[in-house]
C-alpha positions as CSV (number, residue, x, y, z in Angstrom):
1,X,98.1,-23.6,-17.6
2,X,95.8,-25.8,-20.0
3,X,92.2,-25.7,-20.3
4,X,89.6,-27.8,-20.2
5,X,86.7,-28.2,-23.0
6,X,83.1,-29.4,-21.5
7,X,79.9,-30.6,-23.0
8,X,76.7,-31.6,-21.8
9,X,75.7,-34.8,-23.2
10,X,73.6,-35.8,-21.3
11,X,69.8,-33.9,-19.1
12,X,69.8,-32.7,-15.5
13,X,66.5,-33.5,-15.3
14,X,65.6,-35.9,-12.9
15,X,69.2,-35.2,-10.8
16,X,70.2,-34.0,-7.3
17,X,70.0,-30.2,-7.0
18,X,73.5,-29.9,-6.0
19,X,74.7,-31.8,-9.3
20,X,72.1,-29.1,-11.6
21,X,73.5,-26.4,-9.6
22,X,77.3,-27.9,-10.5
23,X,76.3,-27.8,-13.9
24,X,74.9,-24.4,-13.9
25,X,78.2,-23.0,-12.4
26,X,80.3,-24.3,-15.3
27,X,77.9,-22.7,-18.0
28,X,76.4,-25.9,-18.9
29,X,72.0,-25.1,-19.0
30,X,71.3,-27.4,-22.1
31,X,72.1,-30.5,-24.3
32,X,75.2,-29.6,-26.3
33,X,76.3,-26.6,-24.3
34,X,80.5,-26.2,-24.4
35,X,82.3,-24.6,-22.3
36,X,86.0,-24.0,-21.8
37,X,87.0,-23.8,-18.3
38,X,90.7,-23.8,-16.7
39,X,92.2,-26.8,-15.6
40,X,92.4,-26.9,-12.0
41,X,91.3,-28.4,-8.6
42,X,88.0,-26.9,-8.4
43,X,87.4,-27.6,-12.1
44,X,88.2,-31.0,-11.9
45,X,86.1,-31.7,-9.2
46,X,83.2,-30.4,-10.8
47,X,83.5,-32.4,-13.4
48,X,84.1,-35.2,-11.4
49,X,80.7,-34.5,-9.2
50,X,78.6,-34.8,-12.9
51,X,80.7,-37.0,-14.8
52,X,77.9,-39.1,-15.7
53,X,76.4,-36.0,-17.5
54,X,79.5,-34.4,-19.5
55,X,82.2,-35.1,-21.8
56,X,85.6,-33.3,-21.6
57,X,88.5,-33.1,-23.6
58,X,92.1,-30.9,-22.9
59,X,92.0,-28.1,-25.2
């Protein structure tokens, strides 16, 4: 199974609580915070939930 690199590029500040608390979960508390998750289901959909927020790239 592959895995799934994540940055934050962009603030939580001024989203919905549920999308800061998405980004929390995946390790992501500032600007420029990687993390590498595994790819599946529940991964993807958190990334799809603040897509608008992150960057992600198949490492």
């Amino acid at each position: 199974m592959a895995n799934i690199k994540i940055k934050l590029v962009k603030s939580t500040a001024g989203c919905l609580k549920d999308q800061i608390a998405t980004a929390e979960a995946l390790g992501l508390r500032k600007i420029g915070n990687e993390t590498v998750q595994p790819d599946n289901a529940a991964t993807r959909g958190k990334i799809k939930k603040i897509s608008h927020l992150v960057s992600w790239t198949e490492a």
